[in-house]
C-alpha positions as CSV (number, residue, x, y, z in Angstrom):
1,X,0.0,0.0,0.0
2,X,2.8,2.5,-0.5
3,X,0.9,3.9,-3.4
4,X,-1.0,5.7,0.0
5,X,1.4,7.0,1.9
6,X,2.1,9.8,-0.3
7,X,-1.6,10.6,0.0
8,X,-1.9,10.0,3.8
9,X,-0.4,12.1,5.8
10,X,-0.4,10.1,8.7
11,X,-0.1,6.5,10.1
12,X,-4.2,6.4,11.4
13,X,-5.5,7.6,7.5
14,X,-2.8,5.1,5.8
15,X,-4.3,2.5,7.7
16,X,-7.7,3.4,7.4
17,X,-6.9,3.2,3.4
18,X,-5.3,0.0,3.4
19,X,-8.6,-1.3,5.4
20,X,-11.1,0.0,2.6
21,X,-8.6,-1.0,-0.1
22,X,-8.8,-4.5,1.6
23,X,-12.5,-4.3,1.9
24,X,-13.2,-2.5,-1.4
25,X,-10.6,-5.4,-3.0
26,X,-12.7,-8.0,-1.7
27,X,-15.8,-7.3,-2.7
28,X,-14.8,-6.6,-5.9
29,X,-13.1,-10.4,-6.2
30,X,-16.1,-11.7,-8.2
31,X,-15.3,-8.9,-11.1
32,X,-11.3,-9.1,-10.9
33,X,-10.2,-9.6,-14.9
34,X,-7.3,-12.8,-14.4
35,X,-5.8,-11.4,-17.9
36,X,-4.8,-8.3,-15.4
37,X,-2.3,-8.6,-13.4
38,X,-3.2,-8.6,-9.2
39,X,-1.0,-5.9,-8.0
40,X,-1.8,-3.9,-10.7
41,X,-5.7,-4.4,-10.1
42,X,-5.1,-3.8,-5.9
43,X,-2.9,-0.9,-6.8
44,X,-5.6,0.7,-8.9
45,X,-8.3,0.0,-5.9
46,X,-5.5,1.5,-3.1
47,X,-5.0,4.5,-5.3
48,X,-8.5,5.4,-5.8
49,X,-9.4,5.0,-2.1
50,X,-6.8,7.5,-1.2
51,X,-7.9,9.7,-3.8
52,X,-11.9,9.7,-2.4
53,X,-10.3,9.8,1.3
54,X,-7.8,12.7,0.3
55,X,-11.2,14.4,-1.6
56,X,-13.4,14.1,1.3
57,X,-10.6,15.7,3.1
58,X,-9.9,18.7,1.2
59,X,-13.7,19.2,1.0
60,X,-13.5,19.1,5.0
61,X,-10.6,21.3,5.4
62,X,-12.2,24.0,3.1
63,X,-15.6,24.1,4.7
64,X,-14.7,23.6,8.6
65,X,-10.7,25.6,8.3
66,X,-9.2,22.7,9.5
67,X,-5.4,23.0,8.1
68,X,-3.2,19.4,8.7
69,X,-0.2,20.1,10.2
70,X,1.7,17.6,8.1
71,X,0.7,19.9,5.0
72,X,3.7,21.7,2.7
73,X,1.6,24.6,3.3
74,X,1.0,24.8,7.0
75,X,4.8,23.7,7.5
76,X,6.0,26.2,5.0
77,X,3.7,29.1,6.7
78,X,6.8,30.7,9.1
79,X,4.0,32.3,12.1
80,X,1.8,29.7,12.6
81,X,-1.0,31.6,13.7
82,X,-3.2,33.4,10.9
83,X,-3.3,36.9,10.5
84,X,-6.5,39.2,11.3
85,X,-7.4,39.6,7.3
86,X,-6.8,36.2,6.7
87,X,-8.7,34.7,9.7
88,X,-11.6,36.9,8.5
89,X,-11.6,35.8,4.9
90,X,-11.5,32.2,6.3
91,X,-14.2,32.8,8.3
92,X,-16.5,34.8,5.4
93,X,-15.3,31.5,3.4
94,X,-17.3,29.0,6.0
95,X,-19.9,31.1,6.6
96,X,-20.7,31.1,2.7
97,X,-20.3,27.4,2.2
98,X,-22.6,27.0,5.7
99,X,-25.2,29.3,3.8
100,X,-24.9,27.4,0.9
101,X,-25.1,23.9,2.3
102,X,-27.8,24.7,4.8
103,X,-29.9,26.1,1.1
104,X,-29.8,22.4,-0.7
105,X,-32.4,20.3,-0.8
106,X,-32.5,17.8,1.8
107,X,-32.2,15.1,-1.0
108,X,-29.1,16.5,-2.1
109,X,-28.0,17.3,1.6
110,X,-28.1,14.3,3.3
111,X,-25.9,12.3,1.0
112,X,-23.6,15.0,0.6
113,X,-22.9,14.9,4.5
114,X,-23.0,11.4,4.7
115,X,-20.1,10.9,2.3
116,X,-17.6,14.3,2.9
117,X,-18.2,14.6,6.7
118,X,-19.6,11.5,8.0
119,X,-17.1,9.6,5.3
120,X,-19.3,7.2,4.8
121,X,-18.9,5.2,1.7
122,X,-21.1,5.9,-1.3
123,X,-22.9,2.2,-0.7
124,X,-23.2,3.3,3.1
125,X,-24.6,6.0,2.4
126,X,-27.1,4.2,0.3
127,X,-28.5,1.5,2.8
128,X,-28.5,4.3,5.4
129,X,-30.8,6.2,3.1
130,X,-32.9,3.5,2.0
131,X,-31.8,4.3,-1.8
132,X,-29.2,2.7,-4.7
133,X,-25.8,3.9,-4.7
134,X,-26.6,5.2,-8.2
135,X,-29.0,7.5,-6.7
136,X,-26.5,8.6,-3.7
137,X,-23.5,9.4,-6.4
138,X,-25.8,11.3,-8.4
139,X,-27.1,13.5,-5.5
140,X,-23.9,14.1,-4.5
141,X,-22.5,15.2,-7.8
142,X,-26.1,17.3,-8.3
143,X,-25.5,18.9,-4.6
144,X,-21.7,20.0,-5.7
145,X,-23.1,21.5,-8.8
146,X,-25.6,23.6,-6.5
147,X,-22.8,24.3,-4.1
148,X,-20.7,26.1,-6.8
149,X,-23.5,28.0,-8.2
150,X,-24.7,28.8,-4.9
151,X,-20.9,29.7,-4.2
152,X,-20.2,32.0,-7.1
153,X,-23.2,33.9,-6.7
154,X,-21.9,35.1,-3.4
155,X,-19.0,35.8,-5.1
156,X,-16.0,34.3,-2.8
């Protein structure tokens, strides 16, 4: 699973990959191509894990200021404290995304929680819900569409 540790940042989220990777891996054993090669095919499963973890993340960090101490940015910042414009932009920054999250439809809301701040897994989300995962990927994509538009009106 070294493919993660560039994406996790610490010991707690590289393991927490590896686990879905396993579980994802497993699952997926019934539709695993024996013309590919394994590694490759666990590799590919890893990678994408850590991209949806590193995704939810982000998405996290942006809405709730949360910065990762193991980031090149925070370790490259020389005061680690913020200054007063900067803390106020952050905070106008939340505020807008709180606005806009709290405006979607609570179709598009619940999912969207379940899977960035909950990080629950799309099919998680789904028997939680009582819907397909189908449905729960394409609320989520239509309740990122609506945050943006939502977003730019207010002009960030």
């Amino acid at each position: 699973m070294a493919s993660c540790a560039a994406t996790s940042a610490t010991p707690t989220r590289l393991s927490m990959s590896c686990r879905e990777t396993l579980v994802a891996a497993w699952k997926a054993l019934a539709r695993f191509d024996d013309l590919r090669a394994f590694p490759v095919w666990l590799r590919a499963i890893a990678l994408n894990k850590c991209r949806d973890r590193a995704r939810r993340l982000a998405v996290r960090r942006f809405i709730l200021g949360e910065k990762d101490d193991q980031s090149t940015e925070a370790q490259a910042q020389a005061d680690p404290a913020p200054d007063g414009e900067e803390s106020v932009v952050a905070a106008q920054r939340r505020a807008i995304v709180q606005k806009a999250v709290d405006r979607l439809p609570i179709k598009l809301k619940e999912p969207l929680l379940l899977t960035y701040f909950d990080e629950l897994t799309q099919q998680e989300a789904a028997a939680l819900l009582g819907v397909t995962v189908k449905t729960v990927e394409t609320r989520v994509y239509r309740a990122r569409q609506q945050l943006a538009e939502l977003i730019d009106r207010s002009a960030i």
